[in-house]
C-alpha positions as CSV (number, residue, x, y, z in Angstrom):
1,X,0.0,0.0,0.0
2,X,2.4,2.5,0.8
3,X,4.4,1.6,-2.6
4,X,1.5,2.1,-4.1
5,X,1.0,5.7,-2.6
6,X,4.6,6.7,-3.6
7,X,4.2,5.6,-6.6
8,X,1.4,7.8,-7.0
9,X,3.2,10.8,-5.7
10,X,6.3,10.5,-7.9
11,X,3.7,10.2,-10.9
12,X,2.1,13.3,-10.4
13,X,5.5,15.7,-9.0
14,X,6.3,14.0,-12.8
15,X,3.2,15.7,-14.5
16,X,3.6,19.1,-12.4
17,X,7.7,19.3,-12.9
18,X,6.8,18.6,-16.9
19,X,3.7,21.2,-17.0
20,X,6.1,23.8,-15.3
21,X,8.9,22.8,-17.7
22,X,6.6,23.5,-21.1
23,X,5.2,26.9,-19.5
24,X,9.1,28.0,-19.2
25,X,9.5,27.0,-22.9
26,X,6.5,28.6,-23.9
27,X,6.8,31.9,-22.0
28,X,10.8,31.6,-23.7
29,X,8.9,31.4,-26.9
30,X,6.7,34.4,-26.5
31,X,9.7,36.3,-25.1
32,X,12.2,35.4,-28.2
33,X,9.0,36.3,-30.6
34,X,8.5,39.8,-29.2
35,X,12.4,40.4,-29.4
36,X,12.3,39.5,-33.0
37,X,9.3,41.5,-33.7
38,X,10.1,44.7,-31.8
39,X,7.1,44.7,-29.4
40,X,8.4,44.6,-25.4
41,X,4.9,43.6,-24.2
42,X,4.9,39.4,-23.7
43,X,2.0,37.7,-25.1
44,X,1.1,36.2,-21.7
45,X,0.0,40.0,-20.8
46,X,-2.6,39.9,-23.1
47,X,-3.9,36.3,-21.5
48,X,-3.3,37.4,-17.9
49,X,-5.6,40.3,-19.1
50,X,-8.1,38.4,-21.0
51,X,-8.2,36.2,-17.8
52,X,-9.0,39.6,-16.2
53,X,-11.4,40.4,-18.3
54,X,-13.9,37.0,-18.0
55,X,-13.9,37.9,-13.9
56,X,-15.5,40.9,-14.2
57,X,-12.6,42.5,-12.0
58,X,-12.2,45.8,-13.1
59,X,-12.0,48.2,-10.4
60,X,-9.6,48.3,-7.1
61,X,-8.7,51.1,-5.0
62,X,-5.1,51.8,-5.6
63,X,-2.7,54.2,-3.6
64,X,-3.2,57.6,-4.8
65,X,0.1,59.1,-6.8
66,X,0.5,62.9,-5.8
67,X,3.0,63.3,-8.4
68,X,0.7,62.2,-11.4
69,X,-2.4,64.3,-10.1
70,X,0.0,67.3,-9.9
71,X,0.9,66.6,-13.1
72,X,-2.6,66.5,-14.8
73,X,-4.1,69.3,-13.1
74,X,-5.3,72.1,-15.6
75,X,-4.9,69.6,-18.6
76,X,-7.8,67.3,-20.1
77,X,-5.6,64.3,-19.2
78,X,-7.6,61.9,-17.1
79,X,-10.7,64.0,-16.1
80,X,-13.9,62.6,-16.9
81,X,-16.0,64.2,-19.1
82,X,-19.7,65.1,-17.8
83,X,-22.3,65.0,-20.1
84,X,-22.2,65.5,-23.9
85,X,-20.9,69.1,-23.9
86,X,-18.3,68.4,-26.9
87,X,-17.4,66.2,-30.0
88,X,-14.8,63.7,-29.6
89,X,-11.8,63.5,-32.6
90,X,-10.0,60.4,-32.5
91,X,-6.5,60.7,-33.4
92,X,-5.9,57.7,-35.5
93,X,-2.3,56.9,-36.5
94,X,-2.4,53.6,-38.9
95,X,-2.5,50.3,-37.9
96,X,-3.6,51.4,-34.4
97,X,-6.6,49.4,-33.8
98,X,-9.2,53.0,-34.7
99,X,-11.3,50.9,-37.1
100,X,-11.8,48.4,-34.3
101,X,-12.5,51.5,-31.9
102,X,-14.7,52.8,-34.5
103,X,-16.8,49.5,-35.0
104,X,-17.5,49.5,-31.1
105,X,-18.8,53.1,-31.4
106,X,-21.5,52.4,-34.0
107,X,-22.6,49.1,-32.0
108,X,-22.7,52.1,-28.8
109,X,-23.9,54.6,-30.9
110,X,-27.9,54.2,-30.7
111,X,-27.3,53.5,-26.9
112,X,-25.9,56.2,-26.2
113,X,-27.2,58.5,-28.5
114,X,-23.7,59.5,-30.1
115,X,-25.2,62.3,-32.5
116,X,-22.7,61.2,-35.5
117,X,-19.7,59.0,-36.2
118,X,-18.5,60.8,-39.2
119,X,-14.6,59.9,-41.3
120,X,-12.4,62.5,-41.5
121,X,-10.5,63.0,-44.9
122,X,-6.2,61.7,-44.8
123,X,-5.0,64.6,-43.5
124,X,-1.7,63.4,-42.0
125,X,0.6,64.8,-44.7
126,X,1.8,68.1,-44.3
127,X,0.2,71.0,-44.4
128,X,-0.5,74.9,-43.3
129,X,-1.6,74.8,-40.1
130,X,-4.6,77.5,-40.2
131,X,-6.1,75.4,-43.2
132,X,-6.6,72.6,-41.0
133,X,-8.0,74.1,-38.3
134,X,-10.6,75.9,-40.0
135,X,-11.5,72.6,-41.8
136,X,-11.7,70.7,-38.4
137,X,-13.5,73.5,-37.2
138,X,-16.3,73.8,-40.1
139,X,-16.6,70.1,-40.0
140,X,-17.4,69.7,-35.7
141,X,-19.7,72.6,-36.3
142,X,-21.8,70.7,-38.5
143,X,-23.2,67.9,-36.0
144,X,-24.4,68.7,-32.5
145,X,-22.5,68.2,-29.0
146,X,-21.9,64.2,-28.7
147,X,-20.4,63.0,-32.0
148,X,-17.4,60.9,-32.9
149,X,-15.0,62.2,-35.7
150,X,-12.2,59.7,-36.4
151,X,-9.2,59.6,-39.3
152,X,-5.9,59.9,-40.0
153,X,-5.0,63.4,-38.4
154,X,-2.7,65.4,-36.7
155,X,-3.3,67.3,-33.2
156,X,-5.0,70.5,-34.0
157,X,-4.6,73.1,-31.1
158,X,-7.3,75.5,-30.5
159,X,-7.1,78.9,-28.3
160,X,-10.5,79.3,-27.3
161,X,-11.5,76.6,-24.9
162,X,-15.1,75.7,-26.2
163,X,-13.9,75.2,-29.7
164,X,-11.2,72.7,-28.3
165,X,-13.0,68.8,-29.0
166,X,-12.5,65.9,-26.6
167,X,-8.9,64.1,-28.4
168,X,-8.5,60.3,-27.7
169,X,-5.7,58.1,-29.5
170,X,-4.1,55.0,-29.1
171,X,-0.3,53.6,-30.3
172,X,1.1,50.6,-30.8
173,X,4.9,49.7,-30.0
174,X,6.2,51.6,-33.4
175,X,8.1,48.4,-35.5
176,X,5.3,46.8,-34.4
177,X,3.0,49.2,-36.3
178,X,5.2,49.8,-38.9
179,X,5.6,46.2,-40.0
180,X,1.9,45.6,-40.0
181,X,1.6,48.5,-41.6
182,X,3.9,47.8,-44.6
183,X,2.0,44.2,-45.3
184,X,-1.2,45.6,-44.9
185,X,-0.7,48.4,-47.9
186,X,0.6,45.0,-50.3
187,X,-1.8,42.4,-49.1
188,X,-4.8,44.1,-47.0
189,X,-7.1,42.6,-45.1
190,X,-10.9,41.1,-44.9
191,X,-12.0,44.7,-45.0
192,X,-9.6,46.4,-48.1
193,X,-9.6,45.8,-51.4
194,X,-6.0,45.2,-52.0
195,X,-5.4,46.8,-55.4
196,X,-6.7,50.2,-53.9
197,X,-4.0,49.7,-51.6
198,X,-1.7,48.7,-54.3
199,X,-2.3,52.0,-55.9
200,X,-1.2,54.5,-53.1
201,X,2.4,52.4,-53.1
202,X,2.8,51.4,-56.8
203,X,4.8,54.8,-57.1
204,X,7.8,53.4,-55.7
205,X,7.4,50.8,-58.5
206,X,5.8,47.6,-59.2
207,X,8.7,45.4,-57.6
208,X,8.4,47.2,-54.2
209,X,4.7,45.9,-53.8
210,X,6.3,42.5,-53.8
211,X,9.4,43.2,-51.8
212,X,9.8,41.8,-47.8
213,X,10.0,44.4,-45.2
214,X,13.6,43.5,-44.7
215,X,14.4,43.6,-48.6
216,X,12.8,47.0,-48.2
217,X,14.9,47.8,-45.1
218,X,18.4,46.3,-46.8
219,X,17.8,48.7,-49.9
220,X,16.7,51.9,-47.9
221,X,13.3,52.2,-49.3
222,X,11.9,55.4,-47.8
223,X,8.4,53.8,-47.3
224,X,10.7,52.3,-44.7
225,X,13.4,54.0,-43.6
226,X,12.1,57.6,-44.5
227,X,11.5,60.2,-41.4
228,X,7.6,60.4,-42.7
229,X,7.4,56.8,-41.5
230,X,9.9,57.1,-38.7
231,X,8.3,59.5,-36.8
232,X,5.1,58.9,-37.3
233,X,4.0,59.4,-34.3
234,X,5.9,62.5,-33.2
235,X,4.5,64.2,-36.0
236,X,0.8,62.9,-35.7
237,X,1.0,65.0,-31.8
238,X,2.7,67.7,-32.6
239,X,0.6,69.2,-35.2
240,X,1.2,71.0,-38.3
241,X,3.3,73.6,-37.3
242,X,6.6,73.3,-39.5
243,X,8.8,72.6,-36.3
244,X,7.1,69.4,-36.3
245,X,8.5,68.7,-39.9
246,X,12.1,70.2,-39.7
247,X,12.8,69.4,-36.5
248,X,12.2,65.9,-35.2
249,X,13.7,66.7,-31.4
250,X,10.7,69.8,-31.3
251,X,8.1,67.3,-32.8
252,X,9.1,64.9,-29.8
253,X,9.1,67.9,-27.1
254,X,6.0,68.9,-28.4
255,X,4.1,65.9,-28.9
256,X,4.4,65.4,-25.2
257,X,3.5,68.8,-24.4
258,X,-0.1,68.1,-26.5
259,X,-0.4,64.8,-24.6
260,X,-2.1,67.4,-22.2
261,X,-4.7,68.0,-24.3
262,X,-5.7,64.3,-24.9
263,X,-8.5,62.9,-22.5
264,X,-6.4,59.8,-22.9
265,X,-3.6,58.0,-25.0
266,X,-3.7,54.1,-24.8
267,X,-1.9,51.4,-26.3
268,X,-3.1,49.0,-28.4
269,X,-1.2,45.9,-26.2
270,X,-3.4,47.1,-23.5
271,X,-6.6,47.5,-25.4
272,X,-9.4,45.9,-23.2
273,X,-7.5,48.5,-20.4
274,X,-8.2,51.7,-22.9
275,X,-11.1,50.6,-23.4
276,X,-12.6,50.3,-19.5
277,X,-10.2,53.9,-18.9
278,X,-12.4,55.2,-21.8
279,X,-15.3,54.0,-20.0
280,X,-15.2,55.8,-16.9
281,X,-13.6,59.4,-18.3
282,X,-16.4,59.4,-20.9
283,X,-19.3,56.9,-19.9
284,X,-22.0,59.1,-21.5
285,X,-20.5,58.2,-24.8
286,X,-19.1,54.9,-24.1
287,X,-20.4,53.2,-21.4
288,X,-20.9,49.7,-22.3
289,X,-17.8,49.7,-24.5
290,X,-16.1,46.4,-22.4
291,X,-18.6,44.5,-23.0
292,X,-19.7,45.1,-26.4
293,X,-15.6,44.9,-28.0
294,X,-15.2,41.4,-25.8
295,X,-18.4,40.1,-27.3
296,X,-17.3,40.8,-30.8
297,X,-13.7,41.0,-30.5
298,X,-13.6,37.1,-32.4
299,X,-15.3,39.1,-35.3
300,X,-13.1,41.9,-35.2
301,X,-9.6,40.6,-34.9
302,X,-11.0,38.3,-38.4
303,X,-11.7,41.2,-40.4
304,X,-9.1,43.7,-39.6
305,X,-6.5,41.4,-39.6
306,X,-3.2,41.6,-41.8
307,X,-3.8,39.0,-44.6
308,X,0.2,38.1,-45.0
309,X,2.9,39.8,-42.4
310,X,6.6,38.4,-42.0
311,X,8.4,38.8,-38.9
312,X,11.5,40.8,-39.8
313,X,15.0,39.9,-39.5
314,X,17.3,40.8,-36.0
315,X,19.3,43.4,-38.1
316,X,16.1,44.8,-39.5
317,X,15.1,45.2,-36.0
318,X,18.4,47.1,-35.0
319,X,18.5,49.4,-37.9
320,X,14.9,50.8,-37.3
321,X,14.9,50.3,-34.0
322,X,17.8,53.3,-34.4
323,X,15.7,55.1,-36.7
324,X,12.6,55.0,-35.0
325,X,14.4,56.3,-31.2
326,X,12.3,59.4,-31.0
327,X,9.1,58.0,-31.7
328,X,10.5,54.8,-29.2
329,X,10.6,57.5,-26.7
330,X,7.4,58.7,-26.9
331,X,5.7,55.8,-27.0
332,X,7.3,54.8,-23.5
333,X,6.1,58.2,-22.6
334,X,3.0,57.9,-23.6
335,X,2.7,54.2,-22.4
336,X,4.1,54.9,-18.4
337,X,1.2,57.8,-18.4
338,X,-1.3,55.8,-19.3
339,X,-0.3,53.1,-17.1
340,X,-0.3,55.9,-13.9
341,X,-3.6,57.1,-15.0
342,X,-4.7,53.2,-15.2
343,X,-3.7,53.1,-11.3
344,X,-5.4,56.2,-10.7
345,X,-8.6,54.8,-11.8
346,X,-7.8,51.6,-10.2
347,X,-8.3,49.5,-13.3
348,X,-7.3,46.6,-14.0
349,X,-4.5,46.2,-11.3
350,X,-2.3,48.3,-8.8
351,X,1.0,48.0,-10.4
């Protein structure tokens, strides 16, 4: 009998010692494929959160930070919004999850009465800077208080307060973005029609459409290597004024000085967290938001997803790793914000 017993025991410190031992190799795995890839989030995050998620435990009361509420105090960063006083612009930079925001909106928007979800033209190329803001201003003058406007835009300042809109945005680790990026414009998705994406990149010629990211990095392509894809996001948040072209250091400086105007910044590896921290700054817009994404999330991630992508190479990684430094920079900015205002609401975790 007592053979018997140890017997037993020995078998099942066996299956324990051999489930720990392939959850080391796995979480190795994950680890080595975010190296390659450039993204510095682990894809056991995103489980851990999803975990999260199916618990319904949101909400905890975390230790308050006096540093971060100093720092947000007379900015629009973190303070929820009462009411439907204004029109929200989303700030969408490509390939960061805005037609996925977007999709939730309309399944919100007879819910919560969101007076209009309305596209705004490509307007992330440069431009004079008074042009744009009387086209952003004719265009949230023509639906009431409560609308959504989302596209491809930069941050438009505004010196009279009650013209300024509610500004939301997300990012996405930038190789990350810019690799899906790159496949997207040559093989699309379930939602593009690939040859209309073919035309905005056949000017670089006919081989490029059919070129690797790291063939495209190895011949200095400047759809890859270029400062307009670079610095992407630096640009996007500091605006159109020309300091945010000529001078990439001023487009960083500034770009964090606009994150003030943002309700909030999120981060597409955290997006079930933006979307609860969305939830309670602006719950009379998007209250429900949680629930509806995780209930078609399945759907989403099947249309919007990247038909072909392949990982790039280490050295592709280093070389635009280097070129992309600024934008790295504010990303992490913009990322440790977001993750203090995330403890200042108490969601998700204290961390």
């Amino acid at each position: 009998m007592r053979k018997a017993r140890c017997a037993w025991v020995l078998i099942g410190f066996s299956i324990v010692s051999a489930a720990y031992f392939l959850l080391i190799i796995r979480d190795e795995h994950s680890e080595w494929l975010d190296t390659r890839t450039g993204s510095r989030v682990r894809q056991a995050l995103f489980k851990s959160e999803h975990l999260l998620s199916n618990t319904k435990v949101y909400y905890h009361n975390c230790p308050e930070d006096p540093e971060f509420v100093a720092s947000i105090n007379n900015t629009a960063y973190g303070h929820q919004v009462e009411g439907k006083t204004n029109n929200v612009v989303y700030v969408s930079v490509p390939k960061c999850g805005s037609r996925t925001f977007v999709w939730v909106a309309w399944i919100l928007k007879d819910k919560n009465n969101i007076s209009a979800i309305t596209d705004l033209p490509y307007l992330l190329a440069n431009s004079e800077e008074n042009k744009m803001k009387s086209l952003l201003t004719e265009k949230l003058q023509s639906v009431p208080p409560g609308g959504l406007f989302h596209g491809h835009i930069r941050f438009i300042g505004f010196t009279n307060p009650a013209m300024m809109p509610v500004y939301v945005s997300m990012l996405r680790d930038p190789l990350a973005r810019h690799v899906s990026w790159y496949y997207f414009m040559r093989f699309g998705d379930a939602d593009m029609d690939v040859n209309k994406l073919h035309e905005m990149i056949v000017k670089e010629g006919v081989s490029a459409v059919n070129q690797t990211y790291d063939e495209c990095v190895e011949r200095g392509r400047p759809s890859c290597t270029g400062e307009y894809y670079t610095n992407i996001n630096i640009r996007t948040f500091c605006g159109y004024e020309e300091k945010c072209i000529t001078s990439p250091e001023y487009a960083l400086e500034q770009a964090k000085r606009n994150l003030d105007n943002f309700l909030v910044v999120g981060i597409v590896e955290e997006y079930e967290s933006f979307l609860r921290v969305i939830e309670r700054l602006l719950p009379s817009m998007f209250g429900g938001a949680i629930h509806d994404y995780q209930a078609n999330k399945d759907e989403f991630s099947a249309v919007s997803k990247t038909s072909f992508k392949k990982m790039p190479s280490a050295r592709s990684v280093e070389i635009m790793k280097e070129r992309m430094k600024l934008d790295y920079e504010f990303y992490d900015y913009v990322k440790e914000r977001f993750h203090k205002l995330k403890r200042h609401l108490g969601v998700d975790r204290c961390i």
